[in-house]
ZABAKOL-345262 format. One line per field, with one value per atom (N, C-alpha, C, O, CB): x, y, z; residue number from 0; residue in one letter. Coordinates in steps of 0.05 Angstrom, whole numbers, plus 5000, padded with zeros to 4 digits. Last residue first. Glycine has a CB too. Layout:
<donus>
px <- X  ...
py <- Y  ...
pz <- Z  ...
kenu <- NUM  ...
kemar <- A  ...
</donus>
This chain:
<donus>
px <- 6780  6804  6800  6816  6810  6768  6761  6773  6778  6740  6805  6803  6791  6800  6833  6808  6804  6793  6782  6787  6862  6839  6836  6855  6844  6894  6886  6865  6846  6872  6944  6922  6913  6927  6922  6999  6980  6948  6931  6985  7033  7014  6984  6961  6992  7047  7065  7049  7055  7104  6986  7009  7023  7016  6996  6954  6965  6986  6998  6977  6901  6917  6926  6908  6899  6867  6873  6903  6921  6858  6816  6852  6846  6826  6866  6781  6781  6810  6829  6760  6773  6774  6779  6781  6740  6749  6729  6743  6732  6709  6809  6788  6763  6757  6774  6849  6830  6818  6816  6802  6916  6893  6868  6871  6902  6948  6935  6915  6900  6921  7005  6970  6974  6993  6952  7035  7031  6995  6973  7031  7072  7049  7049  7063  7019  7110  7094  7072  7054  7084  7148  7161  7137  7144  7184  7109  7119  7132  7134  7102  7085  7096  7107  7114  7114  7029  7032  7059  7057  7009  7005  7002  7021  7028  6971  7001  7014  7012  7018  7047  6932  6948  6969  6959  6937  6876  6896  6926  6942  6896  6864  6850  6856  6848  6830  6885  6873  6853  6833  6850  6946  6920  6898  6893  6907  6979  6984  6966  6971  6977  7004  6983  6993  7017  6976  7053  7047  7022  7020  7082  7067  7043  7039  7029  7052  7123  7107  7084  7094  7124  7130  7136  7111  7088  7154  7128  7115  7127  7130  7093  7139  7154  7138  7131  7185  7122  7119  7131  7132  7094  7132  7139  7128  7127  7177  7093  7104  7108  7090  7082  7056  7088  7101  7126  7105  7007  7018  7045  7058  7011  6989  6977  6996  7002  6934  7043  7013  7007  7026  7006  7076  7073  7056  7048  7083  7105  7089  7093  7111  7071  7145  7153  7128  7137  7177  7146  7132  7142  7145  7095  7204  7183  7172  7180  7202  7229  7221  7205  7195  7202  7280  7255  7252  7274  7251  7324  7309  7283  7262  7322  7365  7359  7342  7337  7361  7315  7333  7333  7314  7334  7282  7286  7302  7319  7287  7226  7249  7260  7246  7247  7195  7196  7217  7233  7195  7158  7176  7178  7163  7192  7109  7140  7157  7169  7156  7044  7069  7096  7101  7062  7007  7021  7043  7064  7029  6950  6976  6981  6964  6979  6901  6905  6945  6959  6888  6866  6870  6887  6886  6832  6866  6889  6891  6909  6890  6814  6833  6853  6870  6836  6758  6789  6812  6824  6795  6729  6735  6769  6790  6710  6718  6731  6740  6761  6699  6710  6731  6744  6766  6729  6654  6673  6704  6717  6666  6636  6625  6652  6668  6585  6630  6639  6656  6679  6617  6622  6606  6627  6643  6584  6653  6640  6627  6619  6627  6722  6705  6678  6682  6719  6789  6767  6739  6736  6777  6821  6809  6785  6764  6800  6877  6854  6844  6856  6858  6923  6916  6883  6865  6918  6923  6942  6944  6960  6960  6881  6873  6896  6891  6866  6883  6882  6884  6886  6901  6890  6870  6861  6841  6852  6937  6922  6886  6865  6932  6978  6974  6950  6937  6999  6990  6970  6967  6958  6974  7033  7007  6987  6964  6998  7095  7074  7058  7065  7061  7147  7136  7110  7102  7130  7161  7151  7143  7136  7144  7199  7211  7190  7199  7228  7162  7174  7183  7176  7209  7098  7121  7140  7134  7115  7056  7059  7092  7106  7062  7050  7033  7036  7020  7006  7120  7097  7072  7077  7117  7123  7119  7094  7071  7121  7134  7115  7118  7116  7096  7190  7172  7158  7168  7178  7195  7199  7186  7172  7183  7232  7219  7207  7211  7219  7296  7276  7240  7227  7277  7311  7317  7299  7292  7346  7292  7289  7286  7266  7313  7315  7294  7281  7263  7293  7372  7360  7328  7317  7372  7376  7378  7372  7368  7414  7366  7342  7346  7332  7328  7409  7375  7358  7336  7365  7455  7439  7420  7407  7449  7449  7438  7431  7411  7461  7457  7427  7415  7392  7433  7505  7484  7464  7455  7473  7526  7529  7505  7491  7560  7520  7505  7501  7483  7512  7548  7522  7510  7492  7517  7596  7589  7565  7553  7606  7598  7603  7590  7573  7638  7605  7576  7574  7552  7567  7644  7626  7595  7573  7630  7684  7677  7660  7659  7703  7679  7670  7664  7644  7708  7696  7670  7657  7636  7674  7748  7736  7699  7682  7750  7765  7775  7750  7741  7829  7757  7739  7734  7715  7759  7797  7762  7742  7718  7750  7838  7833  7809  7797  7851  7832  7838  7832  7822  7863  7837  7813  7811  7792  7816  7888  7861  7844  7831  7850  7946  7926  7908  7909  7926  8008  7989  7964  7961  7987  8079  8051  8026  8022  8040  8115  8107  8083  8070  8127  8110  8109  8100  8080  8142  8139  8098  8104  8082  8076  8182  8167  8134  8116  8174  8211  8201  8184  8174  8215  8217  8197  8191  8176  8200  8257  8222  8207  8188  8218  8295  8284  8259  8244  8301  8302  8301  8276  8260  8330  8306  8285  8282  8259  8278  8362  8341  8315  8297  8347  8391  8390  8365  8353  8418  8395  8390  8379  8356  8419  8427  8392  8380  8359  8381  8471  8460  8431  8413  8475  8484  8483  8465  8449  8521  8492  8475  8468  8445  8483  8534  8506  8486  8465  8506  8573  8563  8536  8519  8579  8584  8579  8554  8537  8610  8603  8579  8567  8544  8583
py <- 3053  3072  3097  3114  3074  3001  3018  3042  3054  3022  2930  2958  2980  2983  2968  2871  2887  2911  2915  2876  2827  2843  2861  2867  2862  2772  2778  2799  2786  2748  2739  2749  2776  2796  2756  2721  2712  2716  2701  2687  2760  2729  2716  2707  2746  2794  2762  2748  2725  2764  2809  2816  2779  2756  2839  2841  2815  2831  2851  2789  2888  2885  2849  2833  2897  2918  2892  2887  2883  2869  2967  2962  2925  2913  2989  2988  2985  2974  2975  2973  3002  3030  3016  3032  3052  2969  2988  3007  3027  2975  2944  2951  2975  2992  2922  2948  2932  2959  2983  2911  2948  2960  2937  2920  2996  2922  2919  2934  2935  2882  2926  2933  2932  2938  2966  2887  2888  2906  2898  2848  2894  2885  2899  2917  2894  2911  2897  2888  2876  2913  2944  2923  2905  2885  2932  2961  2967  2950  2933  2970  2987  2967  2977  3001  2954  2993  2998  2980  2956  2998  2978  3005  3016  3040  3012  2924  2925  2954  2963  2913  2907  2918  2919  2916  2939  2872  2878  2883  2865  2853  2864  2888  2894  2914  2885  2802  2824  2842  2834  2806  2802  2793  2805  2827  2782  2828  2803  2790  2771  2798  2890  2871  2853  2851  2863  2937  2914  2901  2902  2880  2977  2989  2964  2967  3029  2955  2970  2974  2973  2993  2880  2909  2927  2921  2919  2812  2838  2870  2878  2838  2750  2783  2794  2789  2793  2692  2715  2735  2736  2720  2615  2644  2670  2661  2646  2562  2587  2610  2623  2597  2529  2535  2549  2549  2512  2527  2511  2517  2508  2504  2576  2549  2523  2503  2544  2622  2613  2587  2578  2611  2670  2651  2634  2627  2646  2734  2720  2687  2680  2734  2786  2758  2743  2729  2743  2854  2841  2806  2800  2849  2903  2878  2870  2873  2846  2963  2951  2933  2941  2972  3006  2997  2975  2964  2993  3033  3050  3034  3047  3055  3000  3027  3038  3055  3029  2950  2951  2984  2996  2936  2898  2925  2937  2936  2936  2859  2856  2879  2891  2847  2816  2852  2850  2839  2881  2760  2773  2798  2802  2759  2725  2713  2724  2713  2714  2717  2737  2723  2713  2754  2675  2674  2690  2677  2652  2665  2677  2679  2684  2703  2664  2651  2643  2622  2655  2705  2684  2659  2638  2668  2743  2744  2713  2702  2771  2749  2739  2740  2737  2751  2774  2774  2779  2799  2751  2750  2775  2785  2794  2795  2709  2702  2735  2740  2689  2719  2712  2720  2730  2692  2737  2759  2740  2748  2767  2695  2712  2733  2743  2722  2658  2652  2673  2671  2643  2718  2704  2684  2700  2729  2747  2735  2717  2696  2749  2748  2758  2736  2712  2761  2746  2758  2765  2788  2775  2688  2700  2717  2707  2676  2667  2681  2696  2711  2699  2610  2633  2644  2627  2621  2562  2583  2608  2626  2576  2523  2547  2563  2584  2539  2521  2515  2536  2561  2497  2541  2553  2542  2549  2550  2515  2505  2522  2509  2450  2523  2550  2538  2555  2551  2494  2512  2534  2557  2523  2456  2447  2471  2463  2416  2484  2477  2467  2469  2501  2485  2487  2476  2457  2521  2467  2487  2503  2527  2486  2420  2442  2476  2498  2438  2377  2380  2406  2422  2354  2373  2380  2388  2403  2403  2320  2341  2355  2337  2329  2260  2274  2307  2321  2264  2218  2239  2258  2268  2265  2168  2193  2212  2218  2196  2103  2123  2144  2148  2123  2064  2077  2097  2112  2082  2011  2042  2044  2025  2064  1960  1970  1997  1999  1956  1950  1965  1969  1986  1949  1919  1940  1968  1990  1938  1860  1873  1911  1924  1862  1866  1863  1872  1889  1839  1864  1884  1883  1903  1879  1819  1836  1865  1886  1832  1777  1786  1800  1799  1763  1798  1803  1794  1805  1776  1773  1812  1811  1830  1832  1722  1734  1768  1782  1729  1717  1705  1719  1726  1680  1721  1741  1744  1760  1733  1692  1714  1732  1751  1721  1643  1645  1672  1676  1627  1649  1646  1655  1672  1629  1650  1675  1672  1693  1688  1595  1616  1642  1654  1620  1571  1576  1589  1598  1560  1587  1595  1591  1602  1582  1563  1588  1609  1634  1599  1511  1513  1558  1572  1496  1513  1503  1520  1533  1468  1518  1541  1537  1554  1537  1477  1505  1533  1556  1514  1439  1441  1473  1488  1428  1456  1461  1453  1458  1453  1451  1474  1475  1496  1486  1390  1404  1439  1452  1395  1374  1365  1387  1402  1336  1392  1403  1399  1419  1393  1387  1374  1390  1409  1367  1388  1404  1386  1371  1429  1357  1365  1378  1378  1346  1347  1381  1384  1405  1383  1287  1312  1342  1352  1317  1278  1274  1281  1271  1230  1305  1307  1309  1326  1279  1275  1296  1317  1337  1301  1219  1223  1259  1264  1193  1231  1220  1229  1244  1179  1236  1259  1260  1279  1267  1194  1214  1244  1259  1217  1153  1163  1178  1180  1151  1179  1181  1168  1171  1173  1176  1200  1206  1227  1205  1115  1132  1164  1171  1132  1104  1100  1115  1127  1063  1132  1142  1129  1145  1131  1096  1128  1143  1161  1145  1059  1061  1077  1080  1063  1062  1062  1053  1042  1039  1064  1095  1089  1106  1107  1022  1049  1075  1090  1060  1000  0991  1012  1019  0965
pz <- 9739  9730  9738  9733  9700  9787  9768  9766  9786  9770  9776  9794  9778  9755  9806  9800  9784  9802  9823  9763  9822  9830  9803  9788  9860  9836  9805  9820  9831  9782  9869  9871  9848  9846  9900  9874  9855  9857  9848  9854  9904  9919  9895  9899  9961  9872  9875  9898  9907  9887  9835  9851  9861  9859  9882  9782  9793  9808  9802  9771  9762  9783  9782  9782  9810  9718  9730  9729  9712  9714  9705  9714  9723  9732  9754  9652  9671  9684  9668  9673  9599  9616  9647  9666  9613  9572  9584  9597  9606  9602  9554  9532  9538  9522  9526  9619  9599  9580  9586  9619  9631  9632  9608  9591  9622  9695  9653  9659  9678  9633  9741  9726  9699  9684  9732  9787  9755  9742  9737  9745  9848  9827  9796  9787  9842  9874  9893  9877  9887  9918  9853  9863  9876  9887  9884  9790  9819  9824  9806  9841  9733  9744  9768  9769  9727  9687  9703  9718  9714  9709  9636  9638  9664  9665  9641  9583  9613  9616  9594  9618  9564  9558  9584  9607  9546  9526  9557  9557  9552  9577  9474  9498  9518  9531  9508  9469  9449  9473  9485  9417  9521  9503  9486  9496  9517  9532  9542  9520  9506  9575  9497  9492  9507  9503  9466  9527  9494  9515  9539  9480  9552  9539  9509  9486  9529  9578  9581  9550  9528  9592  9564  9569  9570  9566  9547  9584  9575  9574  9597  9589  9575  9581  9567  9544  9571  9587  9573  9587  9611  9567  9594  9607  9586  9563  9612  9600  9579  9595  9606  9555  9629  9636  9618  9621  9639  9617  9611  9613  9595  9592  9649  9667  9650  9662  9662  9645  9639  9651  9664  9606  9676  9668  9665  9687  9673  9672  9674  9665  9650  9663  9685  9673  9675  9693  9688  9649  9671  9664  9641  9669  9651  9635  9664  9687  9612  9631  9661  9641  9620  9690  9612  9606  9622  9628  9580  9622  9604  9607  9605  9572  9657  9643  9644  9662  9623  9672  9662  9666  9675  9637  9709  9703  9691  9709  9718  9712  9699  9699  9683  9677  9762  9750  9742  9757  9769  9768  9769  9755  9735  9765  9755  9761  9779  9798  9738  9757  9766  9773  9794  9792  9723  9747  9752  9754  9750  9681  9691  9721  9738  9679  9680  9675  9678  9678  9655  9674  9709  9701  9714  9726  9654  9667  9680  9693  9687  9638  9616  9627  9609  9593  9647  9655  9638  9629  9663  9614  9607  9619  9610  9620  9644  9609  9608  9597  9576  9691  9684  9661  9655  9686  9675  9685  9676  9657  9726  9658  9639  9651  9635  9642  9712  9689  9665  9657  9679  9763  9746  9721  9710  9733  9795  9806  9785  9796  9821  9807  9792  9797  9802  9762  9832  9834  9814  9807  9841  9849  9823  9831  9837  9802  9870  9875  9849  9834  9898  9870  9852  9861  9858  9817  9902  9904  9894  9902  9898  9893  9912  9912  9925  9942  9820  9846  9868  9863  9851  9774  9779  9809  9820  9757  9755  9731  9764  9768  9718  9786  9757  9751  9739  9724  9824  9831  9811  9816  9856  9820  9809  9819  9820  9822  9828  9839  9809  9786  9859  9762  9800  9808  9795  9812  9718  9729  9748  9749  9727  9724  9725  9726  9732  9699  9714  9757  9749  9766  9778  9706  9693  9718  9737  9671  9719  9734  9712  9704  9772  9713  9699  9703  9692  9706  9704  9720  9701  9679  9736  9661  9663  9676  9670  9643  9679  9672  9676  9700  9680  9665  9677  9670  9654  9692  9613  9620  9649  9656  9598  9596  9604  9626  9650  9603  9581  9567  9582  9570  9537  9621  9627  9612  9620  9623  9607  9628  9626  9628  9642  9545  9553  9585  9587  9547  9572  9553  9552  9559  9524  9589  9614  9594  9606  9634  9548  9568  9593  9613  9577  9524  9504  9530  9532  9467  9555  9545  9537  9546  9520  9554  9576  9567  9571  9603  9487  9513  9534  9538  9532  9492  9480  9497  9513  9453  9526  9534  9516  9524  9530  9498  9518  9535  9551  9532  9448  9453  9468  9464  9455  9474  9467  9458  9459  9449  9488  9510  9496  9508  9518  9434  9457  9473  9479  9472  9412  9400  9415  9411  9377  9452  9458  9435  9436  9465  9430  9460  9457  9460  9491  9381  9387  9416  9420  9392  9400  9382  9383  9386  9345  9415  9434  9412  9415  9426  9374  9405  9407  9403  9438  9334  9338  9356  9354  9321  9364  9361  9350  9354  9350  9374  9390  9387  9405  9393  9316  9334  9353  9351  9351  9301  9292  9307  9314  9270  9317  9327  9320  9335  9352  9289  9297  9296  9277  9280  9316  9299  9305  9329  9290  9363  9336  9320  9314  9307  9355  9377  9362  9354  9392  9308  9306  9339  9345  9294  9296  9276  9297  9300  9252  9345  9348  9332  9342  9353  9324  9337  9359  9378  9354  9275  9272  9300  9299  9269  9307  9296  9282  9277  9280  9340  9352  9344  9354  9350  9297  9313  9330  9340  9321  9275  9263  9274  9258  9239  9326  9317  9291  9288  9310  9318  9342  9335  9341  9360  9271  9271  9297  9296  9274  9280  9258  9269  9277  9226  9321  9333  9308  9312  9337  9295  9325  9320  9312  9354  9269  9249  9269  9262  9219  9286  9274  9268  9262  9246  9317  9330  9317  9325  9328  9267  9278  9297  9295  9292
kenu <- 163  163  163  163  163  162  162  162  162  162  161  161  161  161  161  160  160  160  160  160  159  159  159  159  159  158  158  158  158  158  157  157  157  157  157  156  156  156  156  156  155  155  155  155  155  154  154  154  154  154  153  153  153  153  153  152  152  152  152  152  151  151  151  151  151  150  150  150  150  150  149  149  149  149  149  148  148  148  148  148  147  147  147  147  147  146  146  146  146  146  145  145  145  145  145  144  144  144  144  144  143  143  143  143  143  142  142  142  142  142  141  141  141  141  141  140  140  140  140  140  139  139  139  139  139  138  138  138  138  138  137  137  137  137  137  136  136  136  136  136  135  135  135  135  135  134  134  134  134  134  133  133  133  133  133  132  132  132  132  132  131  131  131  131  131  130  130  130  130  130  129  129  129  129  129  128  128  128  128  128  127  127  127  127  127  126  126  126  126  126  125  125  125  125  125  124  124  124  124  124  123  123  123  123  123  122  122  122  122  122  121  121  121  121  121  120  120  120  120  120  119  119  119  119  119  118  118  118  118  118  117  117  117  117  117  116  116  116  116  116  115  115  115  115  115  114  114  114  114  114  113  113  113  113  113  112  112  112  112  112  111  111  111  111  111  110  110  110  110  110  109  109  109  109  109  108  108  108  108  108  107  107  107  107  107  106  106  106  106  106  105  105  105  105  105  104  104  104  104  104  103  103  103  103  103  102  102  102  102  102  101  101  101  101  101  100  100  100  100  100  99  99  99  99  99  98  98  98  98  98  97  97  97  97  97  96  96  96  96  96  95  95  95  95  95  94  94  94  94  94  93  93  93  93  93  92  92  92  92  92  91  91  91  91  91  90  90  90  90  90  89  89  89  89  89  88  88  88  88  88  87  87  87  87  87  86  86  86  86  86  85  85  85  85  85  84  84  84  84  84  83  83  83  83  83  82  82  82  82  82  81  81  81  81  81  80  80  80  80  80  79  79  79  79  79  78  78  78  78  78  77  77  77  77  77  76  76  76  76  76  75  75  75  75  75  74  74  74  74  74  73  73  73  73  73  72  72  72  72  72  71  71  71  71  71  70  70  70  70  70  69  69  69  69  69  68  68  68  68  68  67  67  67  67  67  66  66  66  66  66  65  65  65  65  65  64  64  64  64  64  63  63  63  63  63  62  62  62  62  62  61  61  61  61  61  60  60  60  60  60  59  59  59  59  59  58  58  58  58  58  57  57  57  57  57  56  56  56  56  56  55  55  55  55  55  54  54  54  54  54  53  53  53  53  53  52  52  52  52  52  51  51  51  51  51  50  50  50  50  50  49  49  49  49  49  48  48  48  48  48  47  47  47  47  47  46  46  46  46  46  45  45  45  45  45  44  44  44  44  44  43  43  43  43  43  42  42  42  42  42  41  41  41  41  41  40  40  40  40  40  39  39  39  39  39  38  38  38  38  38  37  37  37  37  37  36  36  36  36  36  35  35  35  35  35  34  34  34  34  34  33  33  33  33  33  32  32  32  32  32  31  31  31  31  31  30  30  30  30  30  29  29  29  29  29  28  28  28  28  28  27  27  27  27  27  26  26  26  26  26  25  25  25  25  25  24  24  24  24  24  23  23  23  23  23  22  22  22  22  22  21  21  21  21  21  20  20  20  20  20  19  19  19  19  19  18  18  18  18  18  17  17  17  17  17  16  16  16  16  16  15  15  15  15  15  14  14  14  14  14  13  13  13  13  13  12  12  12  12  12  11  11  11  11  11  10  10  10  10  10  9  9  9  9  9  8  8  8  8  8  7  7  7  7  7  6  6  6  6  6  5  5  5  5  5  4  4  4  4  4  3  3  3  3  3  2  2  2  2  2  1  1  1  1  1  0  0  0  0  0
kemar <- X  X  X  X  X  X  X  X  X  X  X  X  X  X  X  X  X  X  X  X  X  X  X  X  X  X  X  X  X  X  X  X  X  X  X  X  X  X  X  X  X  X  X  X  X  X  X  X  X  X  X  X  X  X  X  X  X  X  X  X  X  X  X  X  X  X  X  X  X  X  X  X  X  X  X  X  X  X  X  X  X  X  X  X  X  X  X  X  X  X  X  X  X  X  X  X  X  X  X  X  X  X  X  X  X  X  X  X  X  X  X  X  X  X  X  X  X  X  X  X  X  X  X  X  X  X  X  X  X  X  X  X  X  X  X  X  X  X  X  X  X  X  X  X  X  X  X  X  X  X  X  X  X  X  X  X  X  X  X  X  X  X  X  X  X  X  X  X  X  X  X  X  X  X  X  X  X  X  X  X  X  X  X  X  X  X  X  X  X  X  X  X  X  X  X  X  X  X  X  X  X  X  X  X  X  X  X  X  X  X  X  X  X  X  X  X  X  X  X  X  X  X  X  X  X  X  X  X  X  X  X  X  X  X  X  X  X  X  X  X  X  X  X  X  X  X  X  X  X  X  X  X  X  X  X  X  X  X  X  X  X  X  X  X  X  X  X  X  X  X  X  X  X  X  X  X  X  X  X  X  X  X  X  X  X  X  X  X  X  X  X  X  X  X  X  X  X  X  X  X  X  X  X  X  X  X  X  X  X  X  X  X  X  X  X  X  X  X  X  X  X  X  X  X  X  X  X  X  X  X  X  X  X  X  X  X  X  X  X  X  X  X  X  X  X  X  X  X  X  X  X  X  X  X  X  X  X  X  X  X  X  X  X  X  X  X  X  X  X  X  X  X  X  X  X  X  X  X  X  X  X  X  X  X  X  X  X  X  X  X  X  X  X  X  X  X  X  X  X  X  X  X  X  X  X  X  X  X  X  X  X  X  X  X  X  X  X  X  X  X  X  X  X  X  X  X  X  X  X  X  X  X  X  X  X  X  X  X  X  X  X  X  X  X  X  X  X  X  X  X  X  X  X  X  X  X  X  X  X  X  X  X  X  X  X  X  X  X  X  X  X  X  X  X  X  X  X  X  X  X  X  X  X  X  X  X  X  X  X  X  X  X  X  X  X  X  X  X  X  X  X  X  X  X  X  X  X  X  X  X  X  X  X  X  X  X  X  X  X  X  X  X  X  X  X  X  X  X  X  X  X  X  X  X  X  X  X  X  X  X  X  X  X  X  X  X  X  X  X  X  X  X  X  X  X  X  X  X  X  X  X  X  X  X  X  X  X  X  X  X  X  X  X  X  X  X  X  X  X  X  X  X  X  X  X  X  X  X  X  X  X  X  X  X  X  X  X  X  X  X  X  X  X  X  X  X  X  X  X  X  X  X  X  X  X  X  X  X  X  X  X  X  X  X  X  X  X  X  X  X  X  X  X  X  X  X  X  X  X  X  X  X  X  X  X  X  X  X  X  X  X  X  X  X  X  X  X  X  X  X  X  X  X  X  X  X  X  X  X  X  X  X  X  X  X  X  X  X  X  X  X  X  X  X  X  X  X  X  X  X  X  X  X  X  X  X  X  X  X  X  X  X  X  X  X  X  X  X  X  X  X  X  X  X  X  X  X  X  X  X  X  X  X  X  X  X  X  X  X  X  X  X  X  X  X  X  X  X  X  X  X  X  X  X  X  X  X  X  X  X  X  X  X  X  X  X  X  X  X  X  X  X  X  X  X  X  X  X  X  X  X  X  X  X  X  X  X  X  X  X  X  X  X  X  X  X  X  X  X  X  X  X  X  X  X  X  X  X  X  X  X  X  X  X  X  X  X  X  X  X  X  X  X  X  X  X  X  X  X  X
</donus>
């Protein structure tokens, strides 16, 4: 009689650790539900902290790596010539003395134009159809022009013409 305690004892024992053990579905498609919204809601917030962030600011109208705003013919550049008609002839005023390049054998001029293009010039090349480099010092740049005439830039960006 003992045995057949202990036998039914032992067989609810082992029934009722069967349906302990078992796997609960409900439960793992909450757990799964729930953190298919969480990651909803995380999208959510990126697309409107992306949205935020995508909006630009405006680009300065000024190029910062060129330097000043006084290439484009402001008061930092002196232009000697008295009429429209003289300028165009010029044709320098448009440049800004960088610098004297010297090497060995051969010396460049560094200029730079109102749209921030650097040019090197060497001795006796063309800046422009008729103006030629003829001349270089530590204190300025001469071209000669087409008539026979000189134009002088020096590092205070002062542009003189001079007769040959």
């Amino acid at each position: 009689m003992i045995s057949r305690i202990l036998i039914s004892i032992t067989f609810c024992l082992l029934l009722g650790f069967n349906f302990s053990y078992a796997d609960n579905h409900d439960t793992e498609a909450n757990i799964i539900d729930k953190a298919k919204e969480i990651n909803q809601k995380v999208k959510e917030k990126q697309a409107l902290q992306n949205s935020a962030s995508n909006q630009e600011e405006p680009l300065p109208l000024n190029d910062p790596f060129v330097g000043d705003g006084s290439l484009g013919g402001g008061s930092g550049m002196k232009i000697i010539g008295s009429s429209e008609e003289d300028k165009k002839k010029l044709s320098l005023f448009n440049y800004k003395l960088l610098g004297i390049i010297e090497g060995d054998q051969q010396m460049f001029a560094s200029l730079v134009n109102e749209d921030g293009n650097i040019i090197n010039v060497g001795f006796f090349e063309e800046l422009s159809p008729g103006v030629r480099l003829v001349g270089l010092n530590s204190k300025e740049v001469i071209f000669e022009r087409d008539e026979g005439s000189l134009v002088v830039i020096n590092f205070k960006n002062q542009i003189i013409e001079r007769k040959n």
